[in-house]
C-alpha positions in Angstrom: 20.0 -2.6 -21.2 22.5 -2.7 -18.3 24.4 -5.7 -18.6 24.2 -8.4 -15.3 27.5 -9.0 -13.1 26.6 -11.5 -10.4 28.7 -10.9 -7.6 28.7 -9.4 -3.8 27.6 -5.8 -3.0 29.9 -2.9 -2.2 30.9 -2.4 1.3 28.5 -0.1 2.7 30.8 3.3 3.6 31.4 2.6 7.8 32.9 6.4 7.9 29.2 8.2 7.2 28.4 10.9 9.6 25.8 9.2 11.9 22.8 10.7 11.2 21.1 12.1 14.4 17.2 11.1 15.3 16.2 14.9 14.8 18.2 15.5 11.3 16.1 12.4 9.8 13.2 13.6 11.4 13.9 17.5 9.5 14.1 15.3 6.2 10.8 13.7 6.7 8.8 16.8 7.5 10.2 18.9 4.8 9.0 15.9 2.3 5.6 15.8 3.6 2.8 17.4 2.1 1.8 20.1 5.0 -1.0 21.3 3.3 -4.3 19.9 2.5 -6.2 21.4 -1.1 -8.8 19.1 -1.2 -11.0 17.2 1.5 -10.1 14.0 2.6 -13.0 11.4 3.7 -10.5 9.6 6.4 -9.1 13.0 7.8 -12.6 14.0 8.8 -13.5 10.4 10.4 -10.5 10.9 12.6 -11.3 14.2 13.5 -14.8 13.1 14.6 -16.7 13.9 11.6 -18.5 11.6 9.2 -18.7 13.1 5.7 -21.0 10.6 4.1 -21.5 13.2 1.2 -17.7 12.5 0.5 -18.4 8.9 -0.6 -22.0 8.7 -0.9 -22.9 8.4 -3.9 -20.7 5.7 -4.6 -18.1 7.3 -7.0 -18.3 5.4 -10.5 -16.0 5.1 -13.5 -17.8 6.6 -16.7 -19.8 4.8 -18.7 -17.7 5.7 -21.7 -14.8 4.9 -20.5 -16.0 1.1 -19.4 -17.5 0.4 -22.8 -13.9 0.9 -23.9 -12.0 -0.7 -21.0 -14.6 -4.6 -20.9 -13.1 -5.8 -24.2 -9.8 -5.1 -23.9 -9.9 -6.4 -20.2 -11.4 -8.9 -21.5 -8.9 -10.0 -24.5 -6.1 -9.4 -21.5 -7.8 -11.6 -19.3 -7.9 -14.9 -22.4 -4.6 -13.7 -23.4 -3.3 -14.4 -20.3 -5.2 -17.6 -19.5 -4.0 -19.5 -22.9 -0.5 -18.1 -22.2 0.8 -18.2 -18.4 2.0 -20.9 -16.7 2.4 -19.6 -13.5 3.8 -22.7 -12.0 6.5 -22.8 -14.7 7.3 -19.2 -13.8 7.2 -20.1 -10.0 9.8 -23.2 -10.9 12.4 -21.3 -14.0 12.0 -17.8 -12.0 11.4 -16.4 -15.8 8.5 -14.8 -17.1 9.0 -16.0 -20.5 9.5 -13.5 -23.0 6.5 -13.9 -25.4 4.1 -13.1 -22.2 6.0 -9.7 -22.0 5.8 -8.7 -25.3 1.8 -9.6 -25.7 1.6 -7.0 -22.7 3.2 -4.3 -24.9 1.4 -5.8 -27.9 -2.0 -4.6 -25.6 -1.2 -1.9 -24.5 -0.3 -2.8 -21.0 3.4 -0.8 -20.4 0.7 2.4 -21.4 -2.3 1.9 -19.4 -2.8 5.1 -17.4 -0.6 6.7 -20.4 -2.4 9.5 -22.2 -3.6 8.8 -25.6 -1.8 11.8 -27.1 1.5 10.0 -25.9 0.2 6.8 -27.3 -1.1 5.1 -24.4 -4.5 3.9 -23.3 -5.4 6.6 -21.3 -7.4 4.3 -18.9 -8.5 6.2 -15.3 -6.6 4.5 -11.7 -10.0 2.3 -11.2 -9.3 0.4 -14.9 -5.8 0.4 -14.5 -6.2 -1.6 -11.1 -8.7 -4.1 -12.3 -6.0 -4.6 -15.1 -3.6 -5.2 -12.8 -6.0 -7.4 -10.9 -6.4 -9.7 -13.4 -2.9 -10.0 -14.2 -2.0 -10.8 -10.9 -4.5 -13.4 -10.6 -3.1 -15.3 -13.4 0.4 -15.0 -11.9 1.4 -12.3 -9.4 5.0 -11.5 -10.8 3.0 -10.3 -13.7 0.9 -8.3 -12.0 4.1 -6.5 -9.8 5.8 -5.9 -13.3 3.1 -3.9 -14.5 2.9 -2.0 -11.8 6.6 -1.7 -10.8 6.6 -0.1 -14.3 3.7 2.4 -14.4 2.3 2.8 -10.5 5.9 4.0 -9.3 8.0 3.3 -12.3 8.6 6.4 -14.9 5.1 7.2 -16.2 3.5 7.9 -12.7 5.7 11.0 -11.4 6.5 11.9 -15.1 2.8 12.4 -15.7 2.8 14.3 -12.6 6.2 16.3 -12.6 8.0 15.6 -15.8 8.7 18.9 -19.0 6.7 19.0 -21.6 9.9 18.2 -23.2 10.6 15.0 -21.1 6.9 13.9 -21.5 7.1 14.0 -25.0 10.7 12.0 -25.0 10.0 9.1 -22.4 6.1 8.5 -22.7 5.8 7.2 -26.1 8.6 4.9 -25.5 7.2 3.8 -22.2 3.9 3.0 -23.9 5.3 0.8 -26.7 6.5 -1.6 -24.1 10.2 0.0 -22.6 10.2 -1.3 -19.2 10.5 0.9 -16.3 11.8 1.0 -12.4 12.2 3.4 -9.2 15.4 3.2 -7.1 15.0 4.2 -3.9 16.1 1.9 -1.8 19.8 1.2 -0.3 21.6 -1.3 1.1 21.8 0.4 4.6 18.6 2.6 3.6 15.3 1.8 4.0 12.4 4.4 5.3 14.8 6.7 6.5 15.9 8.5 3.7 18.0 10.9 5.5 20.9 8.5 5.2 20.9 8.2 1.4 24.4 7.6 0.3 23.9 7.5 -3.8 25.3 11.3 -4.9 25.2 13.2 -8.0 27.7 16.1 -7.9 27.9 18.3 -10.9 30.1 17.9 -13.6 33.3 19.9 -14.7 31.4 21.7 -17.4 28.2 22.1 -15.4 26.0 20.3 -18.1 24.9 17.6 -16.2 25.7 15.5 -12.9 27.7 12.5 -11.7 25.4 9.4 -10.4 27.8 7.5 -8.0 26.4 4.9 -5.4 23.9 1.8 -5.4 20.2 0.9 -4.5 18.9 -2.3 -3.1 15.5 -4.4 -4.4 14.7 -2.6 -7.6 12.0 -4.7 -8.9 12.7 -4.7 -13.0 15.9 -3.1 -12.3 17.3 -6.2 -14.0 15.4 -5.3 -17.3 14.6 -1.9 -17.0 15.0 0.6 -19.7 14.6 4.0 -17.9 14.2 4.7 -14.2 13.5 7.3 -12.1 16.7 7.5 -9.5 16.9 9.1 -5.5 20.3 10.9 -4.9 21.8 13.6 -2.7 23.1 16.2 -4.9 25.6 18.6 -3.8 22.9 21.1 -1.8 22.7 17.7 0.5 19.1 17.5 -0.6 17.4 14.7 -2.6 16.8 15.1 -6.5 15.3 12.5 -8.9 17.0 12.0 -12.2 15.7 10.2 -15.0 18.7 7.5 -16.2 18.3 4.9 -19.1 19.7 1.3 -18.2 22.1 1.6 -21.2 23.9 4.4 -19.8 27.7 3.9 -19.2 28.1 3.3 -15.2 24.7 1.2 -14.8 25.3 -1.8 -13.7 23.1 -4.9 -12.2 25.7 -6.1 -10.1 23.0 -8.6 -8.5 19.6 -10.2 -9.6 17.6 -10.8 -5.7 15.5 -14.2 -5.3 12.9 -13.9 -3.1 10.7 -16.5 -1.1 7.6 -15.7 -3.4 7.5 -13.8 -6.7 10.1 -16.0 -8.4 9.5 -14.2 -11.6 9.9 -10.3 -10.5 13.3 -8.8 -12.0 14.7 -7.4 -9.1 18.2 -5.8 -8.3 20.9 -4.3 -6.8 21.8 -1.9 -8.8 25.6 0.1 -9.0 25.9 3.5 -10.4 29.5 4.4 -11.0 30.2 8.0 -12.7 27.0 7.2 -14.2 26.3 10.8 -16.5 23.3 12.5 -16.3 22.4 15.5 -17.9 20.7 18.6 -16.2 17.6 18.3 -18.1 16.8 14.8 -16.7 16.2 16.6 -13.2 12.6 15.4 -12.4 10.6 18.1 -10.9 13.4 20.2 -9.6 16.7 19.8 -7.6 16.2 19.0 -4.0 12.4 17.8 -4.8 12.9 14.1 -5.1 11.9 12.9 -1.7 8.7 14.9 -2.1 8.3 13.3 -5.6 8.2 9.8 -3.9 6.0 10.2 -1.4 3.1 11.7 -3.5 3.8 9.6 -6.4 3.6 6.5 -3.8 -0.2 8.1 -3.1 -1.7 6.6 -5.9 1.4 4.2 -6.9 0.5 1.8 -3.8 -3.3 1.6 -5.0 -2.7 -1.5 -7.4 -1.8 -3.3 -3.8 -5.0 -3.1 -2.1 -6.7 -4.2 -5.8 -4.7 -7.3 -6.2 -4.7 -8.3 -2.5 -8.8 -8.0 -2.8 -8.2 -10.4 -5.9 -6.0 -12.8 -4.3 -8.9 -12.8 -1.4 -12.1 -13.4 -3.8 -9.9 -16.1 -5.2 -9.5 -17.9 -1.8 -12.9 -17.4 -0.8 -13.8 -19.6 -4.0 -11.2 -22.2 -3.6 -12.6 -22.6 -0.1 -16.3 -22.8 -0.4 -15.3 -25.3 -3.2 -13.4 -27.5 -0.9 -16.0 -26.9 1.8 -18.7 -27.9 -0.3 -16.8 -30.9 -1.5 -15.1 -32.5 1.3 -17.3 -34.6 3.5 -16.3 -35.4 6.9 -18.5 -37.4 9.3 -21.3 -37.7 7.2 -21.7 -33.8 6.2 -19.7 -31.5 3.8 -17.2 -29.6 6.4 -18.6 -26.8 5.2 -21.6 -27.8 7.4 -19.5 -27.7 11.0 -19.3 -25.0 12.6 -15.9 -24.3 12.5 -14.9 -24.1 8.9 -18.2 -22.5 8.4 -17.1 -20.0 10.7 -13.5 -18.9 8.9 -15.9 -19.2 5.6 -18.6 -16.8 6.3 -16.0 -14.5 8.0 -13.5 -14.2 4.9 -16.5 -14.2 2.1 -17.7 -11.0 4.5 -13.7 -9.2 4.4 -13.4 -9.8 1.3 -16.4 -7.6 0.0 -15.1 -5.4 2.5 -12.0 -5.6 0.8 -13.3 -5.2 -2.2 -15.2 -2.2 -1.5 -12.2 -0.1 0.0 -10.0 -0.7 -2.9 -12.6 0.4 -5.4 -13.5 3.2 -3.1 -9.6 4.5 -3.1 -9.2 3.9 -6.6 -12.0 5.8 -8.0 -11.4 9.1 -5.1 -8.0 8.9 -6.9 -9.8 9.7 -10.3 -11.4 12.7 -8.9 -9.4 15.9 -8.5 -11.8 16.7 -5.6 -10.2 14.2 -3.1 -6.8 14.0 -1.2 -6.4 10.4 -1.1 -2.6 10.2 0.9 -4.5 8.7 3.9 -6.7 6.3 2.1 -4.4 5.0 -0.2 -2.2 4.4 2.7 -5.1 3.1 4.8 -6.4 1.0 1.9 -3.0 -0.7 1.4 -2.1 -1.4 5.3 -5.7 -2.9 6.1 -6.5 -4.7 2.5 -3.0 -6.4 2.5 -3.4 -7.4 6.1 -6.8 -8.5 6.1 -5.8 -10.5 2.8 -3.2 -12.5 4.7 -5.8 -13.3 7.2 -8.0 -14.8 4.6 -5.1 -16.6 2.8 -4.3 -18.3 6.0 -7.6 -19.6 6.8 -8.0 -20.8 2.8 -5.2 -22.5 3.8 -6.4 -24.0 7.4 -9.6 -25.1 5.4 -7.8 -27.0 2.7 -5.2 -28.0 5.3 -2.7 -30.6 3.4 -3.7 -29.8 -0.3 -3.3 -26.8 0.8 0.3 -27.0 2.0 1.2 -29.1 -1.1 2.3 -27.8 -4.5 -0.1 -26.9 -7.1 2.8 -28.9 -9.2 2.3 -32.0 -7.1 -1.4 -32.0 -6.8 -1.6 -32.2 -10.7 0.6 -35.1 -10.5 -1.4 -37.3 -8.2 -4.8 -36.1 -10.2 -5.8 -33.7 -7.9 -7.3 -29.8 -9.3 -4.1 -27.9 -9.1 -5.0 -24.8 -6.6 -1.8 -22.9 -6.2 -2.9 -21.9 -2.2 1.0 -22.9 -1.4 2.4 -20.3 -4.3 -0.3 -17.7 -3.6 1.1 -17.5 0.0 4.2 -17.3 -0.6 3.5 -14.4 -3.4 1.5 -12.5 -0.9 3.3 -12.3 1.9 5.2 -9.4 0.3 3.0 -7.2 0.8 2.6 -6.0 4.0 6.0 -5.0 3.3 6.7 -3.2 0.0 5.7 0.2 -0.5 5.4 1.3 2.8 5.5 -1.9 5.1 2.4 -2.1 7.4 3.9 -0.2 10.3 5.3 2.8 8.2 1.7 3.3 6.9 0.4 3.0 10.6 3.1 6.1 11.5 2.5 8.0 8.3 -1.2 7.8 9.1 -0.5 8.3 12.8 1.6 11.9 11.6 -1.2 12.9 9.5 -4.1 12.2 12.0 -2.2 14.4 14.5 -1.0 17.0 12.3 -4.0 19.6 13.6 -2.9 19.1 16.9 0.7 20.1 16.4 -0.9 23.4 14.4 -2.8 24.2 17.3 -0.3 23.3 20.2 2.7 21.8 19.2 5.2 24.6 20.0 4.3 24.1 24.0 6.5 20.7 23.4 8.6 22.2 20.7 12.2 21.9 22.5 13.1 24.5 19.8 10.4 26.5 20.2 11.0 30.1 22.1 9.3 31.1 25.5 7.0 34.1 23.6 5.5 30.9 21.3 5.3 28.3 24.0 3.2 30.7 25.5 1.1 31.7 22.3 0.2 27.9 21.5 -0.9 27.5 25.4 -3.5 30.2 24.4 -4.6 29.3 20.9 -4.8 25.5 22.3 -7.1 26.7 25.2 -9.4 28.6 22.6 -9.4 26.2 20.5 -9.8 23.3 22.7 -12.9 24.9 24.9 -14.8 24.5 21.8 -13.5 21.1 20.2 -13.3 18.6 23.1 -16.9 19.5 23.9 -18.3 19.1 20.1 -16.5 15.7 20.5 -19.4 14.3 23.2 -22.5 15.9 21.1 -24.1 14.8 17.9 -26.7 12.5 16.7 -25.6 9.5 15.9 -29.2 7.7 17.0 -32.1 6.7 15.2 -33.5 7.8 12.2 -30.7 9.0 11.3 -29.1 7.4 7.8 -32.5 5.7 7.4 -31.9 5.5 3.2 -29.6 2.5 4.3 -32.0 0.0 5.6 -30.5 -2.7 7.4 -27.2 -1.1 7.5 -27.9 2.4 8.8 -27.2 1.3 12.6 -24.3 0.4 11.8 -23.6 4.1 9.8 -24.9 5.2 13.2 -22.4 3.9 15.1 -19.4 4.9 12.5 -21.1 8.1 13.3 -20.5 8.0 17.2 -17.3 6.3 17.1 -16.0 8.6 14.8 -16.1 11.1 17.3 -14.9 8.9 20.3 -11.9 8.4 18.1 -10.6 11.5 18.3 -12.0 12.3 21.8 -9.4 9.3 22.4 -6.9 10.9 20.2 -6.8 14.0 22.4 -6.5 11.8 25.6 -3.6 10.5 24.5 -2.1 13.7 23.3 -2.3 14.8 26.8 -1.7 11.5 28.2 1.4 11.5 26.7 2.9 14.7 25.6 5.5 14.7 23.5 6.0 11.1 24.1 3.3 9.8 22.4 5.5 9.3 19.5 7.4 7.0 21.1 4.6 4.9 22.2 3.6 3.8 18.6 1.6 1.2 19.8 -1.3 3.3 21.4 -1.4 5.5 18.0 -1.4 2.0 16.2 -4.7 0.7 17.8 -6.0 3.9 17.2 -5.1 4.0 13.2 -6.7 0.5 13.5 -9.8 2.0 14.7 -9.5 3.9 11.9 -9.2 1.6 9.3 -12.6 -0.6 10.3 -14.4 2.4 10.3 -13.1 3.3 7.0 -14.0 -0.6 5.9 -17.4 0.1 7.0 -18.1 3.0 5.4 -17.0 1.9 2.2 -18.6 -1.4 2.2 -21.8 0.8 3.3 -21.8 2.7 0.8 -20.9 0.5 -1.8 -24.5 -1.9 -1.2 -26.4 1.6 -1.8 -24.9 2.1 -5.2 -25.9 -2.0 -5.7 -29.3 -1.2 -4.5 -29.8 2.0 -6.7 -27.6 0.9 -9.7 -29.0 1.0 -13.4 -27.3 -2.1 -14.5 -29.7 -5.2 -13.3 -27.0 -7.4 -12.6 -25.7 -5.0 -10.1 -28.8 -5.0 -8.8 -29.4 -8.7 -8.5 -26.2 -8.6 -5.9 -27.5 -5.9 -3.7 -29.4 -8.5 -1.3 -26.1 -10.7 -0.8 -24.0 -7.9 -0.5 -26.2 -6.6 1.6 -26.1 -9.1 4.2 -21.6 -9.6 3.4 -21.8 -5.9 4.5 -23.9 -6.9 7.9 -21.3 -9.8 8.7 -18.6 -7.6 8.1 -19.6 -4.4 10.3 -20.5 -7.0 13.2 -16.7 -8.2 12.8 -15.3 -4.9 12.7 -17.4 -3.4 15.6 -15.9 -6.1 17.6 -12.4 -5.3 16.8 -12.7 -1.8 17.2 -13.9 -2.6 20.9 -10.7 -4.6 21.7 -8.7 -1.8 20.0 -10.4 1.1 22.3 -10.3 -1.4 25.7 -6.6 -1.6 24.9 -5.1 2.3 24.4 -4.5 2.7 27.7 -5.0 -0.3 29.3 -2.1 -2.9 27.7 1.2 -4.3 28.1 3.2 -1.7 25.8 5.9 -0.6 28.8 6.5 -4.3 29.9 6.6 -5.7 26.0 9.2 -3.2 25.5 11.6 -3.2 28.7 11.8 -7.3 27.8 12.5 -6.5 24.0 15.5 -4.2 25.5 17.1 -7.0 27.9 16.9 -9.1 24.5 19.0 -6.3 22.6 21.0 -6.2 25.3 21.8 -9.8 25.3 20.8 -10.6 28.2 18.4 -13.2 27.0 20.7 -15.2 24.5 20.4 -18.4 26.4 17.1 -19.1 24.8 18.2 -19.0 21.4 19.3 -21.9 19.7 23.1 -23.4 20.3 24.4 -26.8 20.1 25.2 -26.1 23.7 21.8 -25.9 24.7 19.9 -27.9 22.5 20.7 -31.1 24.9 19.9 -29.5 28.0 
């Protein structure tokens, strides 16, 4: 293990070459993924077609492999209960060391792990529900697990690695060596072009020299092996595979955070750190690429745990509601608590349904998931907080109060004050909330810069502007107009009972979405990309449609399922799908009443007199706080 030196970061390097808007741009493009193998359910919906067939049937996990996964989820799950004190971990910022070893002892450092490497071999939808039930016995657990294995070494080793580097890192991984992915930099964050970490080649050409830092490596304080971003000598970005004992790794800081107290997270130094050439992940110049699609399925253990974290509120609440009387009836009774309960009981099914739906696409080869992964972590995590904030405006003051201090007054200990905290993360990591909108966004638009996108192209020569200003006219006569027709009425989707008008109108809307897309393309031009808020509402739009769909679909697997319990739920969740399409047809109104019609140019020009200092005077100063 790297040994820890507390003490201040490096000075960042103040003589980089300033890297230009249209360079960093070049660096994102050649990273993305331009082609699309396999259908993609959300690609379609924003293009204006709904392909039920795509998630209807409800994809399942096989049998097989569930009669394997229920016991040893369920030994995890009483495991953890007799052993975590989460409130002991939120106070020491420790999870203690016995906890991490019974992981290992389970299996837990190898769940999605081949067998034949000596992991579990458990498919993305068991590995999330794993990952579920760790976090809901403490959520540090839950982000060391899947620091480890979602983006850690395993993921883009299973995906990229040698046979020879498989066979080397694996089994080590799945007896419980702890892993980490370092990205991130001090002065770097989503815009990778300005990566400073290097690895130039060595005097004898064997290997490379590692030389630079990365910032908020969660288990970077522990970690064993990690996967490592830096700009080798091409000026491109390569991932290495570096072991934490190496000479030149150092944790030169352990971070704190305002939730998570017990994640392992560092800054991390790298000085002449030496790696050899057969620890290249993938291939030189690959590494950016490498990230991005291992983050497709790495970010899907977010939307499972925020889902978690949600089903958790909704009980706390309807217990409180149930219990606490006010004015001679249980609150739960008025109408506004009632109102917050039936709304986050209905969002969280919804929840539910799309991070299920994501994880098991992500089994099946079939699928390209990159937009709903993406979708499924921006709108779960976001939705989540919503629900976590009115758990808290229903329990009001126990809820703002300690779990710790509750206990010690005799009160039941709900941790509501912790969970916040914990969650608040994660509209952040992993692609914060508005880098999934503009990766989305990027995607969504990506047929539209096929078609026509050298007529803007600034680069582009006279003899192409010109051949895009035909193909888009061809192409166009035909598209805009298929955009306005299609049945979207009655009978159609009658197989979903109660919830086929609402299929109906995901149906219709589908297509106004990218009717709406197209008017802002034109709209707009080549600045459209500068007004991210119009694509934002539409991504929104997007995402409930999505939510709907999913939940739809999920009640007809309830309905139709073999297992009688299932079936016993199909009614309720029948009627938690109703409430939650209402909600969501609601919001995507506001969304579509606002593309063109909002406040965007005025928001910003104020935000720029404020960056300009111009509005300093209402900021706090001892000067002013009199006056």
């Amino acid at each position: 293990m790297a040994t820890v030196t507390e003490g201040s970061p490096q000075a960042t390097d103040q003589d980089q070459k300033h890297v230009t808007e249209q360079e960093a741009r070049k660096v994102a493009e050649a990273a993305r993924e331009s082609e699309w193998k396999a259908p993609s359910f959300l690609r379609e919906l924003f293009a204006g077609r709904l392909l039920l067939d795509l998630i209807h049937p409800f994809p399942r996990t096989q049998e097989d492999e569930l009669e394997r996964a229920r016991p040893w989820l369920e030994d995890l799950d009483k495991f953890l209960a007799a052993n975590v004190d989460a409130e002991e971990i939120d106070r020491t910022y420790k999870i203690p060391q016995h906890i991490v070893d019974g992981l290992a002892e389970r299996g837990c450092m190898g769940i999605k792990i081949p067998q034949e490497y000596g992991g579990l071999g458990f498919s993305q939808a068991v590995y999330n529900r794993a990952i579920a039930v760790s976090a809901y016995h403490e959520s540090s657990i839950g982000v060391l697990l899947s620091a480890h294995q979602s983006i850690g070494v395993p993921q883009p080793l299973k995906l990229f690695g040698t046979p020879e580097q498989k066979k080397k890192y694996l089994p080590r991984l799945a007896k419980g060596e702890i892993s980490a992915f370092a990205l991130t930099e001090p002065d770097v964050g989503s815009d990778p072009a300005r990566m400073k970490t290097t690895a130039t080649i060595t005097d004898d050409g064997a290997g490379f020299l590692l030389n630079g830092e990365k910032l908020w490596c969660t288990n970077g304080t522990i970690a064993d092996i990690m996967v490592v971003m830096a700009r080798t000598p091409d000026n491109r970005i390569t991932a290495f595979i570096v072991e934490g004992d190496w000479p030149g790794v150092e944790v030169a800081h352990r971070c704190h955070f305002m939730g998570l107290h017990g994640i392992e997270n560092a800054l991390l130094r790298f000085t002449n750190v030496r790696v050899p050439k057969e620890n290249i992940l993938w291939g030189q110049g690959k590494g950016l690429k490498l990230a991005l699609i291992t983050l497709n399925t790495g970010r899907l253990t977010i939307p499972a745990t925020s889902a978690s974290a949600a089903r958790a509120c909704v009980g706390w609440s309807r217990e409180f509601c149930q219990s606490r009387v006010q004015w001679g009836h249980p609150i739960g009774k008025h109408d506004a608590m009632a109102q917050r309960l039936g709304a986050m009981a209905a969002t969280s099914f919804a929840m539910d349904s799309v991070a299920e739906l994501a994880a098991l696409m992500s089994d099946q080869a079939r699928f390209d998931i990159r937009l709903e992964a993406a979708m499924a972590k921006m709108w779960n995590t976001e939705q989540g907080w919503e629900i976590i904030d009115s758990a808290v405006q229903i329990r009001s003051g126990r809820a703002y109060e300690t779990a710790t201090s509750l206990e010690a007054r005799g009160e039941t200990p709900v941790p509501l004050e912790r969970i916040m905290r914990d969650f608040r993360i994660n509209m952040i990591f992993e692609g914060s909330s508005e880098i999934m909108r503009l990766f989305i966004a990027r995607e969504v638009v990506d047929t539209h810069l096929k078609v026509a996108g050298a007529i803007a192209d600034p680069e582009a020569s006279l003899g192409d502007k010109v051949g895009a200003l035909f193909k888009a006219g061809f192409y166009y006569a035909w598209w805009y107009p298929s955009k306005w027709f299609g049945w979207g009425r009655w009978p159609r989707y009658g197989e979903f009972g109660s919830l086929a008008k609402h299929l109906r109108y995901v149906n219709r809307t589908s297509r106004k979405l990218a009717r709406t897309l197209f008017h802002a393309i034109v709209r707009f031009g080549p600045r459209l990309e500068k007004r991210q808020s119009v694509l934002f509402r539409l991504v929104e739009v997007g995402a409930e449609l999505f939510a709907m769909s999913a939940t739809i679909a999920r009640v007809q697997m309830l309905k139709t399922s073999k297992a009688p319990e299932e079936r016993s739920h199909a009614n309720t969740a029948e009627e938690l799908a109703d409430r939650y399409c209402q909600i969501g047809r609601r919001r995507i109104k506001n969304r579509f009443s606002n593309v063109f019609n909002n406040d965007d140019v005025a928001i910003y020009k104020t935000a720029q007199r404020v960056m300009a200092d111009e509005m300093r005077w209402l900021e706090y100063s001892t000067d002013q706080a009199w006056k």
